[in-house]
N, C-alpha and C positions, 0 to 999 in steps of 0.2 A: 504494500500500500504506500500511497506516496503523502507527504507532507500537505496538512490542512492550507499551509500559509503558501507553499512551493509546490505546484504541481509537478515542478521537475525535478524535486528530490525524493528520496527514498527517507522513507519513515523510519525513524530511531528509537521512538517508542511512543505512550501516551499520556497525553493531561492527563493529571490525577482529580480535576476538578470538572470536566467537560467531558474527558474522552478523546478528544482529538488526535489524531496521529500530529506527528513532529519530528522534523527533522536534527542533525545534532546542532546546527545552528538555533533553531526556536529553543530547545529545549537549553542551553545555555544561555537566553536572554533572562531566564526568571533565576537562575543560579540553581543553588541547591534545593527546590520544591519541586521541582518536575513537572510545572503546569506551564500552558499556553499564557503568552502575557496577559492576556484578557481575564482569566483567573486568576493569577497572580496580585493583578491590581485590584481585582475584588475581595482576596484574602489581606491584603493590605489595608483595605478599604474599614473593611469590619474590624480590622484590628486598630484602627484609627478611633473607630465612632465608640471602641470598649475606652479605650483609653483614656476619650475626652468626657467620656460617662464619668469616668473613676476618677477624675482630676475635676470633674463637677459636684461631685456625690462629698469628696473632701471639702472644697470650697464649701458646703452646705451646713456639716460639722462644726469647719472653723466660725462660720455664720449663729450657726445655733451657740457654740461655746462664749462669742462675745456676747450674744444676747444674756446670757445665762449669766453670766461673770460683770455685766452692764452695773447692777445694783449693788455688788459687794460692799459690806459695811465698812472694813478698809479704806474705801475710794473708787474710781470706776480703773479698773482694769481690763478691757474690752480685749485688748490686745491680747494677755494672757489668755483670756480666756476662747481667744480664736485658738491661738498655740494649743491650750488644753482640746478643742475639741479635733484640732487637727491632726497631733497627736494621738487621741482613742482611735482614729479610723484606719490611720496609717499602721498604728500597732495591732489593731487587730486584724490586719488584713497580713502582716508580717509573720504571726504570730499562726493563723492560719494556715498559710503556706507552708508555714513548714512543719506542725503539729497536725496536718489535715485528719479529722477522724480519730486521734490519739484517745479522746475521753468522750465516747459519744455513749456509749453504754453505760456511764456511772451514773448510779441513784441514787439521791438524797434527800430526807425530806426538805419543805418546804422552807424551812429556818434556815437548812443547810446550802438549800440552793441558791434563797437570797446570798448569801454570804461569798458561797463561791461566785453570785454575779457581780459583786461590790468588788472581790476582790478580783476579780477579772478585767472590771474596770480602771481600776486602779495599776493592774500588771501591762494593760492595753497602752493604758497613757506613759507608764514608764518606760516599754518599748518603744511607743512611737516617738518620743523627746529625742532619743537618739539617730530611730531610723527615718521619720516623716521627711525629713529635707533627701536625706541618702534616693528614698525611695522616688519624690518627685522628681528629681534631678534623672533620676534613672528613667523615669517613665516618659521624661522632654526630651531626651536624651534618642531611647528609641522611637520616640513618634519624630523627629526630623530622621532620622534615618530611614524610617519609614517613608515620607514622605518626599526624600529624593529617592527611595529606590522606584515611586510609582511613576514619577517624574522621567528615571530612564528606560520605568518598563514603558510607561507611553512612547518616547522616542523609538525603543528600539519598534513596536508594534508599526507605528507608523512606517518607519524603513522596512518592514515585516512586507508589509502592504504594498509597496513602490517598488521593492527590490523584488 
């Protein structure tokens, strides 16, 4: 069979997203995924819209935490209390990752549960004070990479197209 994009090359193998036959040139324009660029850029794509979910979803924490921390009897602290709530989201999302499922079967009563959820909060934000910056830094980090790689999988499609 011959190439979706090249009728006059011989197929090298297929998108793992479409199906397409491909020859070794297509199937090197996406690198290591082995999809036609047209999927590639849509796994890119979706990977973009989680990312800016999960860098909204913290902004919303840091949001709620100044609210929350606005009235402190101390003074208004608003700031801190973004850091605080930016922090719980970040740490539990770190915290997560890498304990996924570790304590999903423990039972406790109801006293005990509050307790382990006070202290989970409290282990969340300790986490996060250290990793929140680490993590966003990583996550801006990969969405511009991302976002040049759709940038040369467009280019290279279009010469896909022409050549």
């Amino acid at each position: 069979m011959n190439c979706y994009y090249h009728s006059d090359r011989t197929g090298q193998g297929q998108c793992l997203g479409c199906g397409k036959i491909l020859c070794a040139n297509c199937m090197d324009v996406s690198g290591k995924m082995r999809m036609c660029s047209e999927c590639a850029v849509d796994t890119h794509r979706t990977y973009q819209r989680q990312v800016y979910s999960t860098l909204a979803l913290s902004v919303v924490f840091a949001v709620v935490g100044a609210i929350l921390f606005r009235n402190e009897p101390n003074g208004s602290q608003p700031l801190l209390g973004a850091y605080t709530g930016f922090s719980i989201f970040w740490g539990r999302r770190f915290l997560r990752d890498i304990f996924y499922g570790a304590v999903s079967g423990l039972w406790v009563s109801w006293s005990g549960f509050l307790w382990i959820k006070i202290f989970q909060l409290f282990f969340y934000m300790f986490v996060g004070f250290f990793t929140a910056p680490i993590a966003v830094a990583l996550a801006v980090y990969r969405l511009n990479q991302s976002h040049k790689t759709v940038v040369r999988l467009k280019q290279a499609q279009t010469s896909a197209l022409v050549g």
